[in-house]
C-alpha positions as CSV (number, residue, x, y, z in Angstrom):
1,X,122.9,93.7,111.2
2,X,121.3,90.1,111.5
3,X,122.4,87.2,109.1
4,X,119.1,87.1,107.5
5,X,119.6,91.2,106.8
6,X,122.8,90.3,105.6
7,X,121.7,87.4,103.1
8,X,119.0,90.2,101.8
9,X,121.3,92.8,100.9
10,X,123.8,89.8,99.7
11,X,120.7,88.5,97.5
12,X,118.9,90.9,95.0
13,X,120.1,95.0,94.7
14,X,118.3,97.1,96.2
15,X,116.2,99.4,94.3
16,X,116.6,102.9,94.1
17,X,113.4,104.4,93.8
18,X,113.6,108.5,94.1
19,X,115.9,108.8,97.2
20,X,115.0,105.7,98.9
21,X,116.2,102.3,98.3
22,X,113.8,99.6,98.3
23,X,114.0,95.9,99.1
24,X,112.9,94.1,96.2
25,X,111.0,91.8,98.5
26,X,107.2,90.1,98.3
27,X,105.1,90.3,101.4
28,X,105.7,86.5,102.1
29,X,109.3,87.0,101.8
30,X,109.3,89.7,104.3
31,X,106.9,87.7,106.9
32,X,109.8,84.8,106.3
33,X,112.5,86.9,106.9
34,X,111.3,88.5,110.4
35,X,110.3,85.2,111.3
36,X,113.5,83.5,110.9
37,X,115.2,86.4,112.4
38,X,112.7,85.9,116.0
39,X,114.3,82.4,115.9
40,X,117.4,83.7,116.8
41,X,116.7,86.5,119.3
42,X,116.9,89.5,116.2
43,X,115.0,92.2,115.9
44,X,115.1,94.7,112.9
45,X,112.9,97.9,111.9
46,X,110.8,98.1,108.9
47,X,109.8,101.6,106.5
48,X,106.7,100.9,104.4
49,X,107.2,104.1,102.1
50,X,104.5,105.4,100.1
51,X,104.5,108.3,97.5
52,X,104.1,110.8,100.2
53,X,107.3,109.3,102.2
54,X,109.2,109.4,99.2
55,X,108.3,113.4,98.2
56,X,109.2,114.1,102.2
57,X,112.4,112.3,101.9
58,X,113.4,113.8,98.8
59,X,113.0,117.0,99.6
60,X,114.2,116.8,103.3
61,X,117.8,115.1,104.0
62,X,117.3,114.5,107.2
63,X,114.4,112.6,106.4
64,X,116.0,110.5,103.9
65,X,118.7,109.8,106.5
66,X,116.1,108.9,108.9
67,X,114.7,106.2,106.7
68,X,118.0,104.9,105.6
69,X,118.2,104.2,109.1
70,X,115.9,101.1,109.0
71,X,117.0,97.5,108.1
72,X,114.5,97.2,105.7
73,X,112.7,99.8,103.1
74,X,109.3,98.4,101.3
75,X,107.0,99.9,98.7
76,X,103.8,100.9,100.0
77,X,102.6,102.8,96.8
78,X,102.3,101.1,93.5
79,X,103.4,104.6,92.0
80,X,107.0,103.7,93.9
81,X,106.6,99.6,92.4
82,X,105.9,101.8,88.6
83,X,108.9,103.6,88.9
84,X,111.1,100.7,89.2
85,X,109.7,99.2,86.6
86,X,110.3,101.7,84.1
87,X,113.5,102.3,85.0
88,X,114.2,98.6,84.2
89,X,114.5,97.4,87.9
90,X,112.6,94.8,89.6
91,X,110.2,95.2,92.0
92,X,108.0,92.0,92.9
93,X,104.9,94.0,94.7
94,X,103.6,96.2,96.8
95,X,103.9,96.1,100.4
96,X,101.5,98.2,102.7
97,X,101.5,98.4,106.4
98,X,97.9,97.8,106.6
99,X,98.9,94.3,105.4
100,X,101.4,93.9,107.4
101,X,99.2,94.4,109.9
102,X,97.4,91.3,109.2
103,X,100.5,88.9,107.6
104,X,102.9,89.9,111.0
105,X,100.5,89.2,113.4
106,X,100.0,86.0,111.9
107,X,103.4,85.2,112.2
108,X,103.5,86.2,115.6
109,X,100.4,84.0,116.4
110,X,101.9,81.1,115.2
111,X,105.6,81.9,116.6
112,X,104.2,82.2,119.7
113,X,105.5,85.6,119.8
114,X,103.8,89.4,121.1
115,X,102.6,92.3,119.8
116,X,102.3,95.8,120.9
117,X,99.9,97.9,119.5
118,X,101.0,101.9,119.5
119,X,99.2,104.6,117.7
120,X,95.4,105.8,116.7
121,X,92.9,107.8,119.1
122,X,91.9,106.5,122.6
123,X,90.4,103.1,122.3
124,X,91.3,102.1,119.1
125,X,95.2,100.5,119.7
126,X,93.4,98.5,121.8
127,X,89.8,97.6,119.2
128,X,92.4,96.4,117.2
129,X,94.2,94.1,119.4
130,X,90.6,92.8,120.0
131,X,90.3,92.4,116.4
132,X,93.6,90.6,115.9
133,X,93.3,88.3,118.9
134,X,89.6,86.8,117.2
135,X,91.3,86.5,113.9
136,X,94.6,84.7,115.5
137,X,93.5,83.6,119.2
138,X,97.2,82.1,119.9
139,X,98.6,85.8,119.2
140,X,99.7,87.5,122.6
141,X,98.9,91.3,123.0
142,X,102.0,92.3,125.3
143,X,100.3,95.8,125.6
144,X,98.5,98.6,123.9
145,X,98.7,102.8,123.8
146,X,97.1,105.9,122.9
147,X,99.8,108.6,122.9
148,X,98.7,111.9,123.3
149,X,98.8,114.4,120.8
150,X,102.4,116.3,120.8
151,X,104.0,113.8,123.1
152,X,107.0,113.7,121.3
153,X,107.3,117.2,122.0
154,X,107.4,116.7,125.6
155,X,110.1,114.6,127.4
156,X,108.6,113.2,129.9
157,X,105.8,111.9,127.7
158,X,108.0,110.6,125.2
159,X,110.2,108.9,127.9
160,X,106.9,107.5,129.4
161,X,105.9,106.1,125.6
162,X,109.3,104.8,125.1
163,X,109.3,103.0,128.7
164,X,105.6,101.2,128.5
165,X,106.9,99.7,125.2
166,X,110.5,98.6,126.8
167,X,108.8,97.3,130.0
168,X,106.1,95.0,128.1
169,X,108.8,93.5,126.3
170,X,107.2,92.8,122.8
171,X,108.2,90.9,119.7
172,X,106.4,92.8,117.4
173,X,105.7,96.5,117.8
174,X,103.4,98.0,115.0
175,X,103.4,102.0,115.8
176,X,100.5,104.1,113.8
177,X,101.7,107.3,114.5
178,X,102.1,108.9,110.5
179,X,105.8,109.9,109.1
180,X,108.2,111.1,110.2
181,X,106.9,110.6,113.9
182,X,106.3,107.1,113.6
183,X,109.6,106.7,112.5
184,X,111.6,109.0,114.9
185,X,109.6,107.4,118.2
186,X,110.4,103.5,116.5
187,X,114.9,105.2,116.4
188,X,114.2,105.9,120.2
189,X,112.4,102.4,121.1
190,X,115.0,100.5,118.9
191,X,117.7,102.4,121.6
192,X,116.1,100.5,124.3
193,X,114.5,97.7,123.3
194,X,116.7,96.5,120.0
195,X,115.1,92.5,119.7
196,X,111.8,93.7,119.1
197,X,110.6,93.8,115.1
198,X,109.1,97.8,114.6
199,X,106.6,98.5,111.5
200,X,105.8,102.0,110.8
201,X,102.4,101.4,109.5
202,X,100.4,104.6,109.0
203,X,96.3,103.9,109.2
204,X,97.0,100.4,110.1
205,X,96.0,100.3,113.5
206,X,92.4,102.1,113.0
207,X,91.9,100.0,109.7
208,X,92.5,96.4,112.3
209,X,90.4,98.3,114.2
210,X,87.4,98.5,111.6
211,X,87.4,102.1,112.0
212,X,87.7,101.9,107.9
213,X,87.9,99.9,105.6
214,X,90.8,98.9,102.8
215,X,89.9,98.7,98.8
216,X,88.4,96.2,96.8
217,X,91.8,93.7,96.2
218,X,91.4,94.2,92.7
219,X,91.4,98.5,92.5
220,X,94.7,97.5,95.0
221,X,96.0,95.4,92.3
222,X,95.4,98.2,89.6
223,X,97.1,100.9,92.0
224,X,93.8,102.6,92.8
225,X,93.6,102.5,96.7
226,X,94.2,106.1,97.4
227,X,91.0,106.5,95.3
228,X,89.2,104.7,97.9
229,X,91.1,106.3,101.0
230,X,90.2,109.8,99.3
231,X,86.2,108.6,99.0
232,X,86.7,108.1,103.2
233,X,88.3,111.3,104.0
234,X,88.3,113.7,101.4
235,X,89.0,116.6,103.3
236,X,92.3,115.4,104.7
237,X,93.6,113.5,101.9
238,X,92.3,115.4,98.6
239,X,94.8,118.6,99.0
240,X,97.9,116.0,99.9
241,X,96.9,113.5,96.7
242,X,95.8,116.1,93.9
243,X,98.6,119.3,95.1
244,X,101.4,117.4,96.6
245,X,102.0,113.7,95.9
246,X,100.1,113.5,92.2
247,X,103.0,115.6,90.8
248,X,105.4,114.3,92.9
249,X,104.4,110.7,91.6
250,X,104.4,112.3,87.7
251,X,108.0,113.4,88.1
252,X,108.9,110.1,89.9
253,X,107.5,108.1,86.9
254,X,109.1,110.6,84.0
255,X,112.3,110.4,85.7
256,X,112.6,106.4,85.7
257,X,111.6,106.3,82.2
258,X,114.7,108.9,81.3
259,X,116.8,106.4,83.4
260,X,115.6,103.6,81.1
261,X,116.6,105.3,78.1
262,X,120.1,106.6,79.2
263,X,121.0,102.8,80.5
């Protein structure tokens, strides 16, 4: 672990939130922290968990375990930053990978550091490092890929994945690939490339890319962004928001406010 990883878990408790335990870190504290650790050569590996992360890893151990894996656990779901808060802890914000996105490459830009953009369908890793390197034009693009679908299934694609990433060398490595596979391909890149700085961050990629677009800031502020993201793509989000993660979230949020009262 780095020194600045060390002063965070030194600094405030982490949160336990259902199974996971989040840093109770803004997105400019987060942005400070990698960029002090790129100073001195240390890389680290970021989770933005959402309510659908957190249902997985509660009802799967060995996803839990995966995700207690990374250096740093954020909440990228204001149902998760709720929860906290009812149960008395503190949690600044919400952190999303789609901002991330944005705020890291920034930081990298100025840094003078690279990114590498993995994840999406053909074309689009790489309409978003167009898209970033207009907003930022000092940030580097080390490098850019479309993995095919079920390449984690097959070595010698996965080995391929794992080696374009290792031989361009980045900085910063956002991966787009959804949980858990995001997270299992960014435990085989930290293997061989451990300096780089790895963000699992879901629809990122395609939404740098413009392939859609984020909610109005203030329906983000009021916790209403899956609202948006269900207007987009109903048919691949409604059955996951209204069967799976709305109860989930319900539980999540009764059970923090029983935790308030028994403290």
């Amino acid at each position: 672990m780095t020194a600045e990883l060390a002063g965070v878990q030194a600094g405030p408790k982490r949160v336990k939130v259902g199974v996971l335990h989040i840093a109770p870190l803004t997105e400019i504290d987060l942005v400070d922290l990698v960029g002090t650790a790129w100073t001195r050569g240390a890389g680290g590996w970021i989770v933005t968990a959402n309510v659908d992360i957190s249902r997985a890893a509660a009802r799967h151990p060995e996803l839990a375990e995966l995700i207690g894996e990374a250096d740093l656990v954020v909440a990228d779901g204001m149902p998760l930053v709720w929860a906290a808060r009812l149960a008395g802890d503190h949690l600044p914000e919400r952190v999303t990978g789609s901002s991330l996105v944005f705020s890291l490459s920034a930081a990298a830009a100025a840094a003078g550091r690279s990114l590498y953009l993995l994840g999406g369908e053909p074309g689009v890793p790489e309409a978003a490092a167009d898209a970033l390197s207009t907003r930022y034009p000092a940030l580097k693009v080390a490098g850019t890929h479309s993995p095919s679908f079920g390449f984690e299934r097959d070595p010698a694609q996965l080995a391929d994945v794992v080696d374009r990433v290792r031989s361009a060398n980045p900085d910063l490595v956002l991966v787009g690939l959804g949980f858990p596979k995001q997270e299992r391909l960014i435990r085989e890149l930290r293997e061989v490339h451990p300096d780089a700085w790895y963000v699992g961050c879901g629809a990122g990629i395609p939404m740098a890319a413009g392939e859609f677009s984020r909610a109005p800031e203030q329906l983000q502020r009021l916790g209403g962004e899956w609202l948006h993201r269900l207007a987009l793509e109903p048919k691949r989000l409604a059955r996951r928001y209204f069967v799976d993660d709305a109860p989930f979230a319900l539980r999540l949020l009764a059970g923090a406010a029983a935790r308030r009262v028994t403290r």
